[in-house]
Every structure is written in C-alpha cells, then in structure tokens.
C-alpha positions as CSV (number, residue, x, y, z in Angstrom):
1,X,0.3,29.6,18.4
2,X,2.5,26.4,17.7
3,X,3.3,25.4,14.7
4,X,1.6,22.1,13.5
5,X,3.6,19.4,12.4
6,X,3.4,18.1,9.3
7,X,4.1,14.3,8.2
8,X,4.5,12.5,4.8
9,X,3.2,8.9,3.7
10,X,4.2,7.5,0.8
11,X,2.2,4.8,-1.7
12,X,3.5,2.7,-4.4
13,X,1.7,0.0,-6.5
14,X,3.1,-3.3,-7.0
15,X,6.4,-4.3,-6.0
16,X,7.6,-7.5,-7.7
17,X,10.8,-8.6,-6.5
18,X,10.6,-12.4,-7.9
19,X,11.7,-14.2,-11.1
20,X,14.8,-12.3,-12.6
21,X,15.0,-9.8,-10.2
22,X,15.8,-12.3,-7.8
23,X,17.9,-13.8,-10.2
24,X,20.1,-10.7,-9.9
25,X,21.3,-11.3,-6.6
26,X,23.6,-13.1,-5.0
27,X,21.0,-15.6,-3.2
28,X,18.4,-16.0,-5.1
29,X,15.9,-19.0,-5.6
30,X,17.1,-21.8,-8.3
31,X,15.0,-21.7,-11.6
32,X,17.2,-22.9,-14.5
33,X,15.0,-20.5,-17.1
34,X,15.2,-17.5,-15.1
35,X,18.7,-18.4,-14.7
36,X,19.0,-18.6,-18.5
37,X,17.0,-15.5,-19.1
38,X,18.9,-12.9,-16.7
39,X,22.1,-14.2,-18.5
40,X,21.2,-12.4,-21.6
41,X,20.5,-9.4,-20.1
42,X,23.7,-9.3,-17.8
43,X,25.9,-10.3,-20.5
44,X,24.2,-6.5,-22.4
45,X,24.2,-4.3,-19.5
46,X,27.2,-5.7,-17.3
47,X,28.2,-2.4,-15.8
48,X,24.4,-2.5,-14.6
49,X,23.5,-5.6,-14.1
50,X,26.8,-7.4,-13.3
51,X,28.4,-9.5,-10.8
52,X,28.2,-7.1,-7.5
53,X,26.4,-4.2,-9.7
54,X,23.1,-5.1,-8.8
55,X,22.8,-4.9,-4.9
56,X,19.7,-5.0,-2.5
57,X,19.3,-0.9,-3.0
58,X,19.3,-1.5,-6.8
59,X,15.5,-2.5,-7.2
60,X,14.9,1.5,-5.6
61,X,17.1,3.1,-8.3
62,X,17.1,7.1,-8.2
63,X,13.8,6.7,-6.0
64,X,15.9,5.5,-2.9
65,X,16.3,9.1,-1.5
66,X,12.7,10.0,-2.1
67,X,11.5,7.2,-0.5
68,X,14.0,7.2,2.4
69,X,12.8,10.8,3.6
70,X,8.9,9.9,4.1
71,X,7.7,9.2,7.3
72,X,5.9,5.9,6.3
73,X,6.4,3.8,3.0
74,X,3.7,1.9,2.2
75,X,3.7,-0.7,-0.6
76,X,1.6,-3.8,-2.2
77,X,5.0,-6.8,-2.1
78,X,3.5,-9.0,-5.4
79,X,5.6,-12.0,-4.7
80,X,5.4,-14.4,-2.3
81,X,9.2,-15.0,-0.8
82,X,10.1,-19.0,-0.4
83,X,12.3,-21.9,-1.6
84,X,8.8,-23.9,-1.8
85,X,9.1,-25.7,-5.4
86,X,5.0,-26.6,-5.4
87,X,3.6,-23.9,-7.0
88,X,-0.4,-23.2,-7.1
89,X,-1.7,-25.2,-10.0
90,X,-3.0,-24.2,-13.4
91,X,-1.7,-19.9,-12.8
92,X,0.1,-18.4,-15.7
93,X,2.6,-17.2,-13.3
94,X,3.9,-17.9,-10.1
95,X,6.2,-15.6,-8.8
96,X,8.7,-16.1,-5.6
97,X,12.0,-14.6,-4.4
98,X,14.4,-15.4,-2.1
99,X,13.5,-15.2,1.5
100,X,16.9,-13.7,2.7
101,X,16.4,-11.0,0.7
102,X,13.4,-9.8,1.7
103,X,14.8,-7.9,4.5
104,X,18.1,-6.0,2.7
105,X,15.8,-5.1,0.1
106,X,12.9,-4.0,1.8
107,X,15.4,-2.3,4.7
108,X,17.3,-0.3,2.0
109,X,14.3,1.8,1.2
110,X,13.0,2.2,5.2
111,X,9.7,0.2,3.8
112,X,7.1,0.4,6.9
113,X,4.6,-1.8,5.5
114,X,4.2,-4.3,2.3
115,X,0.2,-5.5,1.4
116,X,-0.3,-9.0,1.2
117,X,-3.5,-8.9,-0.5
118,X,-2.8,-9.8,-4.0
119,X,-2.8,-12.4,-6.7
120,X,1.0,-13.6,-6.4
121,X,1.0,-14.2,-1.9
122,X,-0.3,-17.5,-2.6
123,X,1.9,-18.7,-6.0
124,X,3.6,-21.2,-4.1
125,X,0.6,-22.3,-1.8
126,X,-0.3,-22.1,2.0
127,X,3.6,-23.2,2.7
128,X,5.0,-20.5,0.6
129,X,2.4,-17.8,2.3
130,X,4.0,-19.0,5.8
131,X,7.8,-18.3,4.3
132,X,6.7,-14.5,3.5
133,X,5.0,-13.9,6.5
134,X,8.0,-15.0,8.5
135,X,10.0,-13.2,6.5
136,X,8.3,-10.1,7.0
137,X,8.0,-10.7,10.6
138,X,11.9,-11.4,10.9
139,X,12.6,-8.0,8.7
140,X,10.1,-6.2,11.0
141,X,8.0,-4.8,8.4
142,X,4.5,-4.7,9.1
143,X,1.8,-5.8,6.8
144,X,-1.7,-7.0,6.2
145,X,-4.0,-9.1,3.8
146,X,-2.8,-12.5,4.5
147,X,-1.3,-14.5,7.4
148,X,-0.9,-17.6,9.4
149,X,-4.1,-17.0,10.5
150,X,-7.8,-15.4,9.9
151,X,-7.3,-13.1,12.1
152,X,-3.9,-12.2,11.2
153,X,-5.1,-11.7,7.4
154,X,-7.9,-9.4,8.3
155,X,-6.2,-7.5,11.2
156,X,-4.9,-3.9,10.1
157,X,-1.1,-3.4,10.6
158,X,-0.6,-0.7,13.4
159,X,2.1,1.7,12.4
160,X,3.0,5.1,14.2
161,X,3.5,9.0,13.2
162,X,5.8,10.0,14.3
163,X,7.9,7.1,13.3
164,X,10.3,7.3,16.7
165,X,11.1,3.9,17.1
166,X,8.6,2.8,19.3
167,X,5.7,1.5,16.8
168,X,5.6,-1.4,14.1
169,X,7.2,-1.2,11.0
170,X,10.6,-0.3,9.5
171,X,11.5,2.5,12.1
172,X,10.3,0.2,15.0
173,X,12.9,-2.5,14.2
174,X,16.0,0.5,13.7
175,X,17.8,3.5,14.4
176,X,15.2,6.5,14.3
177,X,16.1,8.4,10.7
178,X,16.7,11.8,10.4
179,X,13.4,13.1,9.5
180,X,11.9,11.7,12.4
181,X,14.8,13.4,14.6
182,X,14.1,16.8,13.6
183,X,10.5,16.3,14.2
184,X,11.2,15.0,17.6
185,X,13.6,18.2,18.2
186,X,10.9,20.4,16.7
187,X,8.2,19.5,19.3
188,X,11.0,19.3,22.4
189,X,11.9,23.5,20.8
190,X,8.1,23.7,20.8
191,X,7.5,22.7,24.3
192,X,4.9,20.5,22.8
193,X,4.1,17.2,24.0
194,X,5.5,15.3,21.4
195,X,1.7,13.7,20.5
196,X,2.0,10.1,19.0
197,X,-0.8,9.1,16.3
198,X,-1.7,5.5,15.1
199,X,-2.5,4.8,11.5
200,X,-4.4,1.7,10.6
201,X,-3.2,-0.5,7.2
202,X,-6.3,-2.9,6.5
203,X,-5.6,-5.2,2.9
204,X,-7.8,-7.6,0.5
205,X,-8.1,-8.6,-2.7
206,X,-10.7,-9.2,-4.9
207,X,-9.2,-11.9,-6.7
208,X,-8.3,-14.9,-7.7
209,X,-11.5,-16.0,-6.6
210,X,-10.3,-20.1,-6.0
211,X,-8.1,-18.9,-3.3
212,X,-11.6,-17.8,-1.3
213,X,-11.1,-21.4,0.1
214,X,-8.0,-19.7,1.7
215,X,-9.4,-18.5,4.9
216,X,-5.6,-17.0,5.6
217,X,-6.0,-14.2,2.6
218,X,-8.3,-11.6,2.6
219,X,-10.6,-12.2,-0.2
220,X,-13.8,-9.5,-0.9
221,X,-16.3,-9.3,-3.6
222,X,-19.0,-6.4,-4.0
223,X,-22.0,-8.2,-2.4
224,X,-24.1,-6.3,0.2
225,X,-22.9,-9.0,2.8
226,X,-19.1,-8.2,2.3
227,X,-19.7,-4.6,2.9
228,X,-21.5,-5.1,5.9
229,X,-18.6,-7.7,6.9
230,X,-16.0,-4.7,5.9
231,X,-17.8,-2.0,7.8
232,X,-18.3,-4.0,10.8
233,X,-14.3,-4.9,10.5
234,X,-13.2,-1.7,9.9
235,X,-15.6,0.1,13.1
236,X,-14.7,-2.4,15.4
237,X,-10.7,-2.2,14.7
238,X,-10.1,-5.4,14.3
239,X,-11.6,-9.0,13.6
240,X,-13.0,-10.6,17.1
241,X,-13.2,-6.9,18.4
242,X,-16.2,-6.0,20.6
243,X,-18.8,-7.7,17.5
244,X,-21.9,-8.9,18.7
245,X,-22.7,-12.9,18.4
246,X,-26.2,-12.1,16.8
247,X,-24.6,-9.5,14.4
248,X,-22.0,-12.2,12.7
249,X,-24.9,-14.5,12.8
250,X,-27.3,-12.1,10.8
251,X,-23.9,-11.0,8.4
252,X,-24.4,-14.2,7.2
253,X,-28.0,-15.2,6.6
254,X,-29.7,-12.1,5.7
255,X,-27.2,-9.4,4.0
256,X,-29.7,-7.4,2.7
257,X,-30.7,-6.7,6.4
258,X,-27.9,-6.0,7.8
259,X,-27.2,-3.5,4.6
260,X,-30.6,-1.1,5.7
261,X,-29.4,-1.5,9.4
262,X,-26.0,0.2,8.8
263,X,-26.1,3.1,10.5
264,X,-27.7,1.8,13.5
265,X,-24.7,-0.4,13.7
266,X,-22.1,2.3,12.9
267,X,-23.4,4.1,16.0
268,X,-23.4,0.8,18.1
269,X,-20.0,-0.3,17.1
270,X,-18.8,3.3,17.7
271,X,-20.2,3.6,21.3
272,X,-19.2,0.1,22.7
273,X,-15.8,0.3,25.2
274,X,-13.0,0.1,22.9
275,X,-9.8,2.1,21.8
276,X,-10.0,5.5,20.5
277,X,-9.9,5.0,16.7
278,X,-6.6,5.3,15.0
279,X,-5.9,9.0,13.5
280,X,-5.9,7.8,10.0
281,X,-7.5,4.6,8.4
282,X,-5.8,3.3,5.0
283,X,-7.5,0.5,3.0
284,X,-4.8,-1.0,0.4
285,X,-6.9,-3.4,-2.0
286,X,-5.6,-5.1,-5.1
287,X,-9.0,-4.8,-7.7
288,X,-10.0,-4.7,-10.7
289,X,-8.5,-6.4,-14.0
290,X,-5.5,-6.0,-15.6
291,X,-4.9,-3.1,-18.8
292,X,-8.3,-0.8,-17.9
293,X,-8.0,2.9,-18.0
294,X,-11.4,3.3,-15.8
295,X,-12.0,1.6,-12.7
296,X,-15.7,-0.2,-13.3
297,X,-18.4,1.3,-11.0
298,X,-18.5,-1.0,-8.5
299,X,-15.1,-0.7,-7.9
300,X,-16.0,2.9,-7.4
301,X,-19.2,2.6,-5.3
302,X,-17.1,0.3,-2.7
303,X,-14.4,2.8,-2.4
304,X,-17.0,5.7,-1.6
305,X,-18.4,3.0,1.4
306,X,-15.0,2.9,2.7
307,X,-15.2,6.3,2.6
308,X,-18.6,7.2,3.8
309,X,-19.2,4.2,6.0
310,X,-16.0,2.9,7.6
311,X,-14.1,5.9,7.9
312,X,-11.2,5.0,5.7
313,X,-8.9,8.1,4.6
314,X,-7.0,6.5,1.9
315,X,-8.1,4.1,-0.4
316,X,-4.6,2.7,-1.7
317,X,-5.3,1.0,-5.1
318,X,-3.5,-1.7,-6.8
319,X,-3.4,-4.1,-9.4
320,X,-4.0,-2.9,-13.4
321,X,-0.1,-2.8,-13.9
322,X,-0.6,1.0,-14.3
323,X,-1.6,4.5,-13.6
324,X,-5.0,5.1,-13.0
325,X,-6.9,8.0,-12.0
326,X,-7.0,9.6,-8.5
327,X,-10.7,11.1,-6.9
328,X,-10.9,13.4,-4.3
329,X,-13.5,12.6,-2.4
330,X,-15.2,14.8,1.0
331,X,-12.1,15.5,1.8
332,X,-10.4,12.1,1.6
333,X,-7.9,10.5,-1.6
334,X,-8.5,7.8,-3.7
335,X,-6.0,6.3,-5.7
336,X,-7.4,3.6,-7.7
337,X,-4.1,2.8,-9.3
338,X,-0.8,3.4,-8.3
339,X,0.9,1.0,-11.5
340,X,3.7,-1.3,-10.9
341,X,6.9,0.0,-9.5
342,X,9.3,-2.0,-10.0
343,X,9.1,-5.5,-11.6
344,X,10.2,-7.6,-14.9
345,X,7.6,-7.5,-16.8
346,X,7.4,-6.6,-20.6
347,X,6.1,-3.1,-21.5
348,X,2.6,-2.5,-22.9
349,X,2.8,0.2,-25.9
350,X,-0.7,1.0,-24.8
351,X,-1.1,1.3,-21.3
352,X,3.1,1.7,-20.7
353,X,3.0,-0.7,-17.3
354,X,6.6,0.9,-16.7
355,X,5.4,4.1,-16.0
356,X,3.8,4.4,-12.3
357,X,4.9,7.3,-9.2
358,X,5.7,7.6,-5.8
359,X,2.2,8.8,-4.6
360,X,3.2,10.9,-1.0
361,X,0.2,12.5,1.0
362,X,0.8,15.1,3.6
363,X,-1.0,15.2,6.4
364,X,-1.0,18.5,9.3
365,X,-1.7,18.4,12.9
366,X,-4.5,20.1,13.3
367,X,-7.6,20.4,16.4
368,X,-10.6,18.0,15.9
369,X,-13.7,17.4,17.9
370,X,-13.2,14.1,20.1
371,X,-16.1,12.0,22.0
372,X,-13.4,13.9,24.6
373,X,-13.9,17.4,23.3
374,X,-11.3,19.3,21.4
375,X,-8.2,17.4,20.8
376,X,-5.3,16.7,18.3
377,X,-5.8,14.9,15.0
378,X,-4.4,14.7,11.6
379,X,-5.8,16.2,8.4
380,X,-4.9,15.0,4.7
381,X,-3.4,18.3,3.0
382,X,-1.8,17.3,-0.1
383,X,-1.6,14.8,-2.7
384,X,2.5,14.9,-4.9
385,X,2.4,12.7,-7.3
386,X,6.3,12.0,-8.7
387,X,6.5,10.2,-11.8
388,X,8.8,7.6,-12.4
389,X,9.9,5.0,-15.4
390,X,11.2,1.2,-14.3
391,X,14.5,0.7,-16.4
392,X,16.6,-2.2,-16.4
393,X,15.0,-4.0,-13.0
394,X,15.3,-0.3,-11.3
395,X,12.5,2.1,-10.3
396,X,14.0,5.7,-12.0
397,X,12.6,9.2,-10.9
398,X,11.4,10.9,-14.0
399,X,12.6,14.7,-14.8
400,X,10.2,16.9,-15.7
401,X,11.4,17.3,-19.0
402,X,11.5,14.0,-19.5
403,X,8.8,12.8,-22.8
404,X,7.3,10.2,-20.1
405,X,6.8,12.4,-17.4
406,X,4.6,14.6,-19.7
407,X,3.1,10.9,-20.2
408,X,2.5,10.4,-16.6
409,X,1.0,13.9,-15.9
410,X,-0.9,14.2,-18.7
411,X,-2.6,10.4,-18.1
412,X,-3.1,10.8,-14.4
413,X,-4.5,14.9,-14.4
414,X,-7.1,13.5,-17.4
415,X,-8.2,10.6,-16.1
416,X,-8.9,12.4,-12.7
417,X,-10.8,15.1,-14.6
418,X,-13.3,12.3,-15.3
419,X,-14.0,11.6,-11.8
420,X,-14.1,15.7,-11.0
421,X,-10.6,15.6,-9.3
422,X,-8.4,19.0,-10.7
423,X,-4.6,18.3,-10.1
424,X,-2.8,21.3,-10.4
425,X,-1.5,22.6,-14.1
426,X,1.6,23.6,-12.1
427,X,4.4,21.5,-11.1
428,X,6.1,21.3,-7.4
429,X,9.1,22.9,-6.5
430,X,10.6,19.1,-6.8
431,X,8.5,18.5,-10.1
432,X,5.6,16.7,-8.7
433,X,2.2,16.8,-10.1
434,X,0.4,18.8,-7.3
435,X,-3.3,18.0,-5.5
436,X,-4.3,20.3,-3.3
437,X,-7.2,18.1,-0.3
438,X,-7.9,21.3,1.3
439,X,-9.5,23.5,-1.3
C-alpha cells in the first residue's frame, strides 16, 4: 500500500506589526511619540534593538524555523499597513505600519495567508484598507476578511497543499522550500500522482460594529439571518456563486424562514453545477471581547454551525489577546483563541497577553467517499500546540522547562477540559502539548 502523505498548517493569533515595531525599522511610518517611545527602549536593549539589530526576521524570533518548515502559515495581520495620517475617529487605538515592510516581514516567515477581519484593518479608514490590500497583493500573500470590494472581503483565499509553487500564497510567489521538495520527491519515489488539494480561508469579524457601514469588511453578528447568509456563503464557495435570486431575497426579509429551511438548502446548494468543494474549509474570525477566559455561548453555538452546517474544519479564533481553550468537535478543531503573537502591547498579570503558541494541525491523505465514488481527501490527525512568550518585540519559543510553558500547558489543557477536549498529559518529542483528532 502507499504511504499517505502527511501535511502541516500552522495558526497564530494576532500579529501586530504597527506602532513601535514599526518604529524598529529602517522605513517605518513617521509618529513623533512612537518615535519618542522606541527611543527608550533602544537606548536599554541596544544589542537587541539597535541600529541594524532589529531586521524584518526579528518580529519571528526563535519561532522563525518552526514556522518556516509548515506547509501553510496562516495568521490574523492586526494592523492595517499605510502612510494615511486620517485615522478612524473616536478609537483608542489606531494602529499602522509601513507598507514596504509588509512584504520582508511577512516573506521572512513563508506566511501563506494573513486575516483581514479584525478591529485594526480599518484604523486609518477606507484609504488605509486599500494600502494593505495592495500590499498584500504586491507581497503575494493571500488573505480574506476585507478588500477593495464586497466580494473580495467575503471571498475565501484559495491556497494549495502541496504548496509547489503553483497556488496562492507565499510559496506561489517563490522558490518551492524544502519541505515541499521532499514531498514532491516522495510521491515521484511513490509512483503516485502527485494529488493537489485546495484549502479554503473564509474571514469576519464580529466587531466594531460602526464599521458594518463598511460593505468592504466582513462584519457578522449571531442573528438567525447571518447564519443563513454564512451557510449559504460558505456552500456555494464563494459570494455571487450559483445563489438563487429568491434565496438572497428571502435571506433578507424573513430569517427565521430561511433558518427551518436549512437543510433543504444545504442539499440544493450542494447539488447545483459547481466546483468540487475544497479538501479543507478554515473559518478565521476575530470574536468575542478582550481579557475572557470562556468564550460566551454564542460564540460557541456559531462555531458548532460552522461545523455542523457549512462544513468548516477549522475554526481559527482570534481576538481576546490570549490563550483560550481548544474543543474538539466530530472530528474537527476549534481554537477559539490563539492569543497575540507578537505585538507591543503591555502585559496583563492576569490573563499574561504575551503568552500565546504556534497552533500546527496535521492532516493525512487518506480515501473518502466522493459524489464520484472513492477518492483522495485529507483528514485532521493532530493538534501540537508549542508555547511561546513575546520578548522585547520578538515571538520566543518556550522550553519545556520553562515556568511559562508550564503556564501555557497548564491554561490551555484546563480550559479545554471544560469544553470535554483531553490534550495529552505527555509532551511531543519537540515539547508540544499534544491533541490527538483521531481517537
């Protein structure tokens, strides 16, 4: 029998490269406080933070090589990248970096795809939302949750495994990496046809709710008529893909409806002409409030009708500034916060928003049942969770032995408990906390 390949994606939460980060570089935005700020800090850790110490890899610290070896990276980017000056009125903070380095930073780490769908995309306005998209689109990252259009925003970003060069993304835009070399070679030794499988990256937020008048960010609430709006979205593969007229029409005027007819349309969508569906389906959504150990039910209930009802495999979670437990769910993973991951915020004493992980599921080829008949798919197999501690503007890999690695562990394997998820007592050979999808 041939061997089944196996491929690795890897989550992390927020990724705020704005304010004195930005500041850190070479070409950076002009902000006279920032400036002031980042002074103090340079002038105490100059062999660090320096002029020429701090480079576009530095954000990564010790994570680069662990996030370098994944097939896909997938993060939430919680900045919006201009030299706009207008910022959105009355917000407590409005981040932005530098648009040229969006690309050296986000290219240092091989990062596939970066969410859009959060509360910082629009800081600097409609203007500023344009500068990040382009500058994403010039990088050749893919993304998702906002855009220069509707459709744009509430498209999912197509990315490929295996990552060979010939999908969207990092590895679509440069040399094919090493990983995805052997994998190639693998299935060549194999005599296997070397199978390519799309993955589908949808994104929204669920605040602020005053940028709902933004019809270019992807804005959802937990009212029957947005989950009929998601389902139908996340069936049909697309906005303005193969949806009835009378269906949008009904969406809107009589929710409740359209809720009791869902399976009906599930089966309509599902048998209509259109592409096979993607092999996996991720939903990245920034939710919830800030500094909340429990994600509130509804935040729950919505990710099980992701789950249940539109097919999603991972639910990517985002926004609470840190860990958060992870559910295990028929099969599927649930991470309803990943924490931030690299920023410039202070710390919390409480809820330690420095703390977060690199949150890599493994998925194995393995024989479904098609409308086709039996065929090649992809199977979740394994949650590793690997903590890791932002110091000094850099995103550090934990050791195990470290007191806040115990921290991590202990947080995320209790708060899992809660929602009947076990992660494993035992550490990974590369000191990971361990869930196993299969059992």
């Amino acid at each position: 029998m041939t061997p089944s390949r196996v491929f690795t994606l890897s989550f992390v939460g927020d990724v705020m490269l704005g304010r004195l980060v930005d500041q850190l570089l070479p070409q950076h935005v002009e902000n006279k406080e920032d400036a002031r700020i980042i002074s103090h800090f340079i002038e105490r850790y100059p062999s660090r933070l320096g002029k020429g110490n701090y480079t576009h890899s530095s954000p990564w610290g010790t994570t680069l090589d662990r996030l370098r070896e994944t097939d896909l990276l997938l993060i939430n980017l919680e900045t919006s990248a201009t030299t706009t000056n207008e910022p959105w009125p009355q917000k407590a903070f409005n981040y932005r970096m530098h648009p040229a380095n969006v690309a050296p930073i986000l290219h240092a780490a091989h990062v596939d795809y970066a969410g859009l769908a959060n509360n910082h995309t629009l800081d600097f306005g409609t203007e500023g939302l344009v500068d990040t998209v382009w500058s994403l689109k010039r990088a050749g990252v893919a993304f998702a949750g906002a855009g220069e259009t509707t459709d744009e925003a509430r498209r999912p970003a197509v990315l490929h495994l295996p990552p060979l060069g010939d999908g969207d993304g990092y590895h679509a835009h440069h040399h094919t990496d090493g990983q995805s070399q052997k994998k190639k070679k693998e299935a060549e030794d194999n005599n296997t046809a070397a199978s390519e499988y799309k993955v589908h990256v949808y994104s929204a937020s669920d605040h602020p709710r005053d940028w709902d008048a933004i019809p270019t960010f992807h804005l959802v609430d937990y009212t029957p008529s947005t989950r009929v709006r998601l389902r139908t979205l996340l069936l049909s593969g697309g906005p303005g893909k193969h949806v009835a007229d009378d269906d949008v029409g009904s969406t809107a005027s009589d929710p409740e409806h359209q809720e009791r007819q869902h399976s009906h349309r599930k089966h309509n969508l599902k048998q209509e002409t259109q592409p096979p569906p993607p092999a996996l389906k991720i939903f990245s959504v920034h939710w919830g409030p800030n500094y909340s150990w429990h994600p509130a039910e509804r935040i729950r209930s919505l990710a099980h009708f992701l789950i249940d009802e539109c097919d999603v495999d991972i639910v990517h979670g985002h926004s609470a500034h840190h860990v958060q437990g992870v559910e295990s769910y028929h099969g599927k993973i649930i991470i309803y916060g990943c924490g931030d991951f690299v920023d410039d915020y202070t710390v919390h004493e409480e809820f330690r928003n420095d703390l977060s992980a690199v949150w890599r599921v493994r998925v194995r080829e393995t024989e479904k049942e098609t409308e086709k008949g039996l065929g090649l798919g992809l199977k979740l197999e394994r949650l590793e969770i690997f903590p890791t501690r932002i110091e000094r503007f850099r995103a550090m890999l934990l050791d195990p032995n470290d007191d806040d690695h115990v921290w991590v562990r202990q947080k995320i394997a209790g708060l899992s408990k809660e929602f009947g998820t076990v992660v494993s007592e035992e550490l990974g050979e590369e000191g990971q906390l361990v869930l196993d999808l299969e059992g």
